[in-house]
C-alpha positions as MATLAB code, in Angstrom:
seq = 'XXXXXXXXXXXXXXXXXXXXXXXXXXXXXXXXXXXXXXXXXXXXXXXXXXXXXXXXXXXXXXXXXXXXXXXXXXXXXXXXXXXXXXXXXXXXXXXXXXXXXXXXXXXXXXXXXXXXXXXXXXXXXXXXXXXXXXXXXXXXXXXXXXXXXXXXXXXXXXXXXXXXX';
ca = [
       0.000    0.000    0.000;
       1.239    3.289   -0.637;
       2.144    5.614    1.861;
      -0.198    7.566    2.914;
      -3.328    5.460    1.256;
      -5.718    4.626    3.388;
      -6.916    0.405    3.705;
      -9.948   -0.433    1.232;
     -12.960   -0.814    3.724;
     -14.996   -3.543    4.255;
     -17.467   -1.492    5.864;
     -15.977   -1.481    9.810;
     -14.662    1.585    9.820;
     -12.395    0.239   12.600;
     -10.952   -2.369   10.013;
      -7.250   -2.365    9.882;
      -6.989   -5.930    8.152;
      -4.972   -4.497    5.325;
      -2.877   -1.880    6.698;
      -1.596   -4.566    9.042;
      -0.871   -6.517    6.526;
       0.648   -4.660    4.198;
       2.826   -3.195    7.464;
       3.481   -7.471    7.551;
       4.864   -7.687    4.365;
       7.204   -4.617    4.490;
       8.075   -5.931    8.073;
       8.966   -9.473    6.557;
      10.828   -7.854    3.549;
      12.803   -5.817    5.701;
      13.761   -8.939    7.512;
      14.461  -10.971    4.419;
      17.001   -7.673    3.112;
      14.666   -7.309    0.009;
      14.414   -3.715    0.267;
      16.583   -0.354    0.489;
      18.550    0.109    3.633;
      18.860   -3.441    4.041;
      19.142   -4.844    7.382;
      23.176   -5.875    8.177;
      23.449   -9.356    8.788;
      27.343   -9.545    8.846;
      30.690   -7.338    8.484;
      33.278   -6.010    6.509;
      36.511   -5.496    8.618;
      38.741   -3.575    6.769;
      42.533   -3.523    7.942;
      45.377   -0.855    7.420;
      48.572   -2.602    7.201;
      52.039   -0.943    7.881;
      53.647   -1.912    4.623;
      56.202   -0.672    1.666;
      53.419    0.873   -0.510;
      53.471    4.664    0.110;
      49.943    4.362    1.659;
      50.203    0.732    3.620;
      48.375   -2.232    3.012;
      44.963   -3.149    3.313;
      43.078   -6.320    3.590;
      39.382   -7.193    3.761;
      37.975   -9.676    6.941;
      34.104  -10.672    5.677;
      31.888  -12.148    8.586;
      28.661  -13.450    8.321;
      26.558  -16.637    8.840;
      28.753  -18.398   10.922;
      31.526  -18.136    7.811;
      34.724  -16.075    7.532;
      36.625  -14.738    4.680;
      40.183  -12.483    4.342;
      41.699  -11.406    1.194;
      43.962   -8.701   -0.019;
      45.732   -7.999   -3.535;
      49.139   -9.408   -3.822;
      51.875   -8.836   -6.471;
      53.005  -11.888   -7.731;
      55.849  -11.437  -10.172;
      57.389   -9.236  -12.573;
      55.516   -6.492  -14.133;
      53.248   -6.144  -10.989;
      51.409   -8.753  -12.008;
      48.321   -9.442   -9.577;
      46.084  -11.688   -7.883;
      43.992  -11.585   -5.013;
      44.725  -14.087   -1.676;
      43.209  -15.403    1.285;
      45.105  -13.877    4.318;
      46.654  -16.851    7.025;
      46.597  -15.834   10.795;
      49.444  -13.836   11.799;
      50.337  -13.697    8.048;
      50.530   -9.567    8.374;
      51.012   -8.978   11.411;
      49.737   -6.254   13.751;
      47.622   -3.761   11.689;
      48.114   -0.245   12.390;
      44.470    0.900   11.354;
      40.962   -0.755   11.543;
      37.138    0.468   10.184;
      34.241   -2.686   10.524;
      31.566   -1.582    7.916;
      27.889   -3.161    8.409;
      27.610   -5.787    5.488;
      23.674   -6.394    4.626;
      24.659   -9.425    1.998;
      28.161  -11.059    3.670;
      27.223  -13.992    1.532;
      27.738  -11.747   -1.416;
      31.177   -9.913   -0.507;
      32.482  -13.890   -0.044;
      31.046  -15.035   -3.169;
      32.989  -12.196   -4.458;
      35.888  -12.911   -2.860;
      35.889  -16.775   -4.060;
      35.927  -15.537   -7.254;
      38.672  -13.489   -7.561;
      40.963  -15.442   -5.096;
      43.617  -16.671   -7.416;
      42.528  -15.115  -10.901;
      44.765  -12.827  -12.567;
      44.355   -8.933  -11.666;
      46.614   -7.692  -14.130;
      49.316   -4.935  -13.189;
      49.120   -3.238   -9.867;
      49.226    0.812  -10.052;
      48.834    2.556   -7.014;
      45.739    4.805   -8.426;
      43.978    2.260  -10.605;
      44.485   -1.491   -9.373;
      45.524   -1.998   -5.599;
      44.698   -3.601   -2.849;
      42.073   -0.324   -1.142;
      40.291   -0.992   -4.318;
      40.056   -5.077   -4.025;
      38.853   -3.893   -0.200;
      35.925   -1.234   -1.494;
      34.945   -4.184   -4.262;
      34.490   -6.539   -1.508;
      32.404   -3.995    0.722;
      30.199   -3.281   -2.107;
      29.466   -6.847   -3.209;
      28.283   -7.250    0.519;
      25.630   -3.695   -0.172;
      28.011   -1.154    1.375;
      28.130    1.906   -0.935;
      32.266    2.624   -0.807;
      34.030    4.684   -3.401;
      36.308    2.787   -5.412;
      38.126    5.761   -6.761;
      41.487    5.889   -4.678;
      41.307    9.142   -3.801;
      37.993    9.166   -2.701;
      38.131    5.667   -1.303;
      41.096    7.053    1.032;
      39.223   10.176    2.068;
      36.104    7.523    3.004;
      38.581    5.623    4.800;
      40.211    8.629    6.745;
      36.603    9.668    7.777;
      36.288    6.206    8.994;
      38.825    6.148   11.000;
      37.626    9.075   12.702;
      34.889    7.859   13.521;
      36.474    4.857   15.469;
      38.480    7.524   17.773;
];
């Protein structure tokens, strides 16, 4: 029902039958994530590495439905050729930086992790293909809305941060 409309009457003018269930359905959509502004039902962690790239590293931790997924772009060879990896425990160390974004589809950020774990990613550049950018792909597969443009991805993740203090 629209908002605003009032419920077709049977002739009880106290008859709510259909507004209640059309409030139902929007309550039971909401639930199910089919609609705008889903509800979160897992996270994206997103981790700031100390590292030799001029900006640090980053990696991406997905959590949600009792699974667990953490990936980050790695060069693997010459030419900056890329790929992207899971991340082992302790593999990175202590991170200097963390932001944990609400994720309503974390089934969707690891299905798009799975698929890009091990394919080629062609030639790292720092403004075009690195490892922020795998981060904000990840985070938007799960129905965050992060910029993927470095420069505005970094001054997302700066306001982030900022948050967090």
């Amino acid at each position: 029902m629209p908002v605003g409309a009032t419920p077709a009457s049977n002739g009880d003018p106290n008859d709510k039958s259909e507004l209640v269930g059309a409030a139902s359905t929007l309550v039971a959509g909401l639930i199910a994530g089919k609609f705008a502004g889903q509800r979160p039902s897992g996270t994206g962690t997103v981790f700031k590495w100390p590292g030799e790239a001029p900006g640090g590293h980053f990696s991406v931790l997905v959590e949600g439905a009792g699974e667990a997924m953490h990936t980050h772009q790695v060069i693997t060879g010459p030419g900056q050729a890329t790929t992207i990896a899971q991340v082992a425990a302790g593999e990175l160390g202590v991170p200097s930086a963390t932001v944990k974004v609400p994720l309503a589809n974390p089934a969707g950020a690891m299905a798009y992790q799975r698929s890009v774990v091990g394919a080629p990613g062609g030639q790292y550049h720092p403004l075009n293909n690195n490892c922020a950018q795998h981060c904000a792909n990840v985070l938007n597969a799960g129905g965050s809305n992060v910029p993927t443009g470095t420069r505005a991805l970094l001054v997302w993740w700066s306001a982030q941060i900022g948050k967090t203090k």
